[in-house]
MIPA-487995 format. One record per residue (C-alpha): residue number from 0; x, y, z. Coordinates in Angstrom, 3 decimals. Each point is the difference from the previous one (the first is absolute). Layout:
MIPA-487995
<vomi><n>NUM</n><c1>X</c1><c2>Y</c2><c3>Z</c3></vomi>
...
END
This chain:
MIPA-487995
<vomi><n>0</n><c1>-49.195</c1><c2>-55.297</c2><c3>-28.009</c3></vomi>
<vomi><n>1</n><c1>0.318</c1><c2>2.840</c2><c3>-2.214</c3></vomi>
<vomi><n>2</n><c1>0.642</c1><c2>-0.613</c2><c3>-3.946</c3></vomi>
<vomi><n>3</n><c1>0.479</c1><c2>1.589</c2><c3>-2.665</c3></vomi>
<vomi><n>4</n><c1>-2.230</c1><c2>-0.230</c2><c3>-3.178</c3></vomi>
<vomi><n>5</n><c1>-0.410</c1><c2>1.613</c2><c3>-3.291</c3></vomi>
<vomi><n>6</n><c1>-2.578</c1><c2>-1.099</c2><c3>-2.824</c3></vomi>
<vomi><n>7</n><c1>1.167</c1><c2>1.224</c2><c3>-3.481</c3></vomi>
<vomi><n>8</n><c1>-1.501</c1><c2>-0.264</c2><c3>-3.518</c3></vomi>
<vomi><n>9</n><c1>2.675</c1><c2>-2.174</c2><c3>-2.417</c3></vomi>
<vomi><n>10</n><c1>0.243</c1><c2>0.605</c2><c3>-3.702</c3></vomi>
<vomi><n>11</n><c1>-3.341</c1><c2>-1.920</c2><c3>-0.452</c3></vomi>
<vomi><n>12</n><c1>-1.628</c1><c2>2.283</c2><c3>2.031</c3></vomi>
<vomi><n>13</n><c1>-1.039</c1><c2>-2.701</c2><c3>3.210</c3></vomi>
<vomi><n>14</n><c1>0.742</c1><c2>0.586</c2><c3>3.199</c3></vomi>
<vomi><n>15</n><c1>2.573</c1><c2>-1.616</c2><c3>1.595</c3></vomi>
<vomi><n>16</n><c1>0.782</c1><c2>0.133</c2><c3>4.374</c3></vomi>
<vomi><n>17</n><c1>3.373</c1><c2>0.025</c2><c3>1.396</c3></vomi>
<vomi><n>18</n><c1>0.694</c1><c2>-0.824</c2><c3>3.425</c3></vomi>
<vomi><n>19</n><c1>3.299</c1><c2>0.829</c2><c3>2.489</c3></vomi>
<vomi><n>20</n><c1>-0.284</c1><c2>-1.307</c2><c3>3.233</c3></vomi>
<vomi><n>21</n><c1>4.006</c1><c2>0.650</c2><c3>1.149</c3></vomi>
<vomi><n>22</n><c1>1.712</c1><c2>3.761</c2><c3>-0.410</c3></vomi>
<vomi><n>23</n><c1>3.200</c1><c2>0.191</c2><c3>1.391</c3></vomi>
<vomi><n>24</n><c1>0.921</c1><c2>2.389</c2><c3>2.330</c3></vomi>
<vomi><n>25</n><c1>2.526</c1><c2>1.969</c2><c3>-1.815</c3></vomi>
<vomi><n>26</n><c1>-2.371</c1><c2>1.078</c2><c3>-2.289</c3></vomi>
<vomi><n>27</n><c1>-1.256</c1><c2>2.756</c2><c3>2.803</c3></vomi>
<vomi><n>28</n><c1>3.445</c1><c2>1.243</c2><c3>-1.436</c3></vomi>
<vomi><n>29</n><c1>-0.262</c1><c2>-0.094</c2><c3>-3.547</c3></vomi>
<vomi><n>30</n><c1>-3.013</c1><c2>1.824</c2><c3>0.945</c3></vomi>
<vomi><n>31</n><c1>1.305</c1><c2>2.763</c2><c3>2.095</c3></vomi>
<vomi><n>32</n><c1>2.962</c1><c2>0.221</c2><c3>-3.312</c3></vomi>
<vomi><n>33</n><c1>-3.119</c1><c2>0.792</c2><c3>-2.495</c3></vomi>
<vomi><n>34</n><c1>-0.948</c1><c2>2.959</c2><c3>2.978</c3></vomi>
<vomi><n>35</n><c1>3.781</c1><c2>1.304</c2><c3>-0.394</c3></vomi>
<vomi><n>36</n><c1>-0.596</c1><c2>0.246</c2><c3>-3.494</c3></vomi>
<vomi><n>37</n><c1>-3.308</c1><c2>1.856</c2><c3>0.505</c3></vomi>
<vomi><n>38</n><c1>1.691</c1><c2>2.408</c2><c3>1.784</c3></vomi>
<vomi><n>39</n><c1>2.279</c1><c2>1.190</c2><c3>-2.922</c3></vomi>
<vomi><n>40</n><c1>-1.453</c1><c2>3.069</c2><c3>-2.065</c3></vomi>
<vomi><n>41</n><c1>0.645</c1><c2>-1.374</c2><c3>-2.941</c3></vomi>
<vomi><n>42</n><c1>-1.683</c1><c2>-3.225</c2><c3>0.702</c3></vomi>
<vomi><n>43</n><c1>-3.089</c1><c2>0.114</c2><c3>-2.713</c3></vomi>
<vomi><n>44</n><c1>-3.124</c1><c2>-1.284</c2><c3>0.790</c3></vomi>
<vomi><n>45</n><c1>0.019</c1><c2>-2.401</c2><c3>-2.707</c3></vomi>
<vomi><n>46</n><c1>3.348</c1><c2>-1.397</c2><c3>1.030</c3></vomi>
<vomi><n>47</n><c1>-1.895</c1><c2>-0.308</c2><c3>3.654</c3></vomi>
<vomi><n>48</n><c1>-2.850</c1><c2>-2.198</c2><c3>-1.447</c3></vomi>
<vomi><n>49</n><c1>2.420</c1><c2>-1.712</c2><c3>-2.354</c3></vomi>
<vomi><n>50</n><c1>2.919</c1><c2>-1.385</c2><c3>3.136</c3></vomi>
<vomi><n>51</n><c1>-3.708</c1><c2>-0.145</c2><c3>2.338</c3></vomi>
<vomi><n>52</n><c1>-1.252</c1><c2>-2.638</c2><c3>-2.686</c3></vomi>
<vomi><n>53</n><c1>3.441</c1><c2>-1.795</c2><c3>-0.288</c3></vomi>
<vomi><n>54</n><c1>-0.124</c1><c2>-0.009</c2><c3>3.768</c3></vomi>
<vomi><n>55</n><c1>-3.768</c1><c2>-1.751</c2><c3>0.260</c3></vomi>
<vomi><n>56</n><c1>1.633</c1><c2>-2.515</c2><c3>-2.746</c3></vomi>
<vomi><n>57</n><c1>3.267</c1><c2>-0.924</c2><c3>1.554</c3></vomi>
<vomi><n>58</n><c1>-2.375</c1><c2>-1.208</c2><c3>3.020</c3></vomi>
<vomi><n>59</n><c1>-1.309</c1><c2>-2.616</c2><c3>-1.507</c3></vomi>
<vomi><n>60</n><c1>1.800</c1><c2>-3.165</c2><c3>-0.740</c3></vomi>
<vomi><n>61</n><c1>-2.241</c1><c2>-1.197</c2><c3>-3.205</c3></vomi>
<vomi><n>62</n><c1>1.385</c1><c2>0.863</c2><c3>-2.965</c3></vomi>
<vomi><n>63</n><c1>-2.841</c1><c2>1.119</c2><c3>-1.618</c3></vomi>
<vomi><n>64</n><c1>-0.259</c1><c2>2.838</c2><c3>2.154</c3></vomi>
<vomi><n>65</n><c1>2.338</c1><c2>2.271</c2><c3>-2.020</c3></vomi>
<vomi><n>66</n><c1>-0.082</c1><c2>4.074</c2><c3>0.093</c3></vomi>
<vomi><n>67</n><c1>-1.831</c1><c2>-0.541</c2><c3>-3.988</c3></vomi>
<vomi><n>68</n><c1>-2.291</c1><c2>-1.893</c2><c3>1.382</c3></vomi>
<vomi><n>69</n><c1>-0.900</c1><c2>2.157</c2><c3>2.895</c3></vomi>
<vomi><n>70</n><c1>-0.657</c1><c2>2.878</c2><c3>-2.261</c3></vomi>
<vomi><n>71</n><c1>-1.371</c1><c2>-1.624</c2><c3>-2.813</c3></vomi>
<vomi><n>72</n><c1>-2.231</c1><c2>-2.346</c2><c3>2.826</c3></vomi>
<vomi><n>73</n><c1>-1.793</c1><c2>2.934</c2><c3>1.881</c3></vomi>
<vomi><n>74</n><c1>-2.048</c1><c2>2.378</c2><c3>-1.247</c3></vomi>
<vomi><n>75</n><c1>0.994</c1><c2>3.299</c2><c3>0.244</c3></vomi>
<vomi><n>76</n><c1>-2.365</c1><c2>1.435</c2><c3>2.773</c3></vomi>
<vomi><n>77</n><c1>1.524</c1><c2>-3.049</c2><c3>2.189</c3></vomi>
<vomi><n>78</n><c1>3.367</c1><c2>0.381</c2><c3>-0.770</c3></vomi>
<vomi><n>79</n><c1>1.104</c1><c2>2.301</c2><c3>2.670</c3></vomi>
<vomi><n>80</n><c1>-1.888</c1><c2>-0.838</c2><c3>2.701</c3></vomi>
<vomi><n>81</n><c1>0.460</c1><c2>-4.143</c2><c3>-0.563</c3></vomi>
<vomi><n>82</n><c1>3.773</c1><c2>0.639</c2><c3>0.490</c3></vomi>
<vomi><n>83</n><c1>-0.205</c1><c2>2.652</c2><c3>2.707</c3></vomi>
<vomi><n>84</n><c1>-2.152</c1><c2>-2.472</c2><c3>2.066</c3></vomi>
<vomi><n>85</n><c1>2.573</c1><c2>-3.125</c2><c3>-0.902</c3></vomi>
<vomi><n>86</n><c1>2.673</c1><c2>1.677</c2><c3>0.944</c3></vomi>
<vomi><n>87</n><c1>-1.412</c1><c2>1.240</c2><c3>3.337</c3></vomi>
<vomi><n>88</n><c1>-0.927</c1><c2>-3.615</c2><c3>1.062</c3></vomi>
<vomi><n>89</n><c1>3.811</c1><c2>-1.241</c2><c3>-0.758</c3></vomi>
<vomi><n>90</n><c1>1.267</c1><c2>2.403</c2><c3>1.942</c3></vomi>
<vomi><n>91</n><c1>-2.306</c1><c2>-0.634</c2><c3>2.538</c3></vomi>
<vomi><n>92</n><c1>-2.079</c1><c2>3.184</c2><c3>-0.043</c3></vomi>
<vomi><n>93</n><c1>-4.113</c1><c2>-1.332</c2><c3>1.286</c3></vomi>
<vomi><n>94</n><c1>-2.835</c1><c2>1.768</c2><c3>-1.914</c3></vomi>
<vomi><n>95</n><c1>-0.993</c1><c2>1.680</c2><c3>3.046</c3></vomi>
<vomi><n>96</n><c1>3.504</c1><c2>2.259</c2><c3>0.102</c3></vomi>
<vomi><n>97</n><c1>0.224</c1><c2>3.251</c2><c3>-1.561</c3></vomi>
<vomi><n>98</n><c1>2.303</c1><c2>-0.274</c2><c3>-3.161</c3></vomi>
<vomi><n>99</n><c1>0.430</c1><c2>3.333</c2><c3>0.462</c3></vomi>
<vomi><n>100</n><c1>1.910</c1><c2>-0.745</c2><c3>3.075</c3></vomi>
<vomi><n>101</n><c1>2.277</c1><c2>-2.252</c2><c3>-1.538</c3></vomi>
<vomi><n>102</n><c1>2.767</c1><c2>2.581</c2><c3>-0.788</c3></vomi>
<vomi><n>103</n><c1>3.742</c1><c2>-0.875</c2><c3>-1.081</c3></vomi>
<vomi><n>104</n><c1>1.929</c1><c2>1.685</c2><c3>3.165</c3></vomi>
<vomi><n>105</n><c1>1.453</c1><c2>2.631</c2><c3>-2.992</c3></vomi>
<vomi><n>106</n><c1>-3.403</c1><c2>1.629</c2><c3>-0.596</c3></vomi>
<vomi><n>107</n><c1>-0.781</c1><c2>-0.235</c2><c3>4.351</c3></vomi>
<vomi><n>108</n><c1>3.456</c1><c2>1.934</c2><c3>0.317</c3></vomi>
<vomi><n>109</n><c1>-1.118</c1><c2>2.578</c2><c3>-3.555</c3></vomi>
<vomi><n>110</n><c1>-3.272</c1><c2>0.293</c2><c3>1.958</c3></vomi>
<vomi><n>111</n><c1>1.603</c1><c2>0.884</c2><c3>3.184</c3></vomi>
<vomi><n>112</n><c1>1.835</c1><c2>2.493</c2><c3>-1.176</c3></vomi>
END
């Protein structure tokens, strides 16, 4: 059974795991919402990473797990990649897929154009 886990540094600077073993379905949704957003020119990069980390947070159901704590918890050259790869497991993307073929159905119709 798939989970999801994140290990984060607290305040003290030790690690500490988190573990999600139940994502509700409707968060393939909120998901494809964040790929609306993506899709809007004025959508900044920064506001991406920002509503991607709020995303990863919102999944789990320990407190603890806050968007502070996922950016204060990683270290930088892990930040994007931790919560790219999080977020393709809850939406049930397998390592083996091409992300790159996971494509909101605006930017397939853009593409076809």
């Amino acid at each position: 059974m798939t989970k999801l886990s994140i290990t984060l540094f607290d305040e003290n600077g030790d690690k500490v795991s988190y573990e999600q073993d139940k994502v509700p379905g409707k968060r393939v949704l909120d998901f494809w919402e964040l790929q609306e957003k993506y899709a809007n020119p004025d959508y900044t990069p920064k506001q991406n990473l920002l509503d991607r980390v709020d995303f990863v947070a919102s999944l789990f159901d320990q407190k603890a797990v806050t968007p502070d704590a996922i950016l204060n918890g990683l270290n930088a050259w892990e930040l994007e990649e931790t919560v790219d790869n999080l977020i393709l497991t809850a939406v049930g993307v397998r390592h083996e897929d091409d992300p790159k073929e996971l494509v909101s159905p605006l930017e397939k119709e853009k593409s076809d154009s």
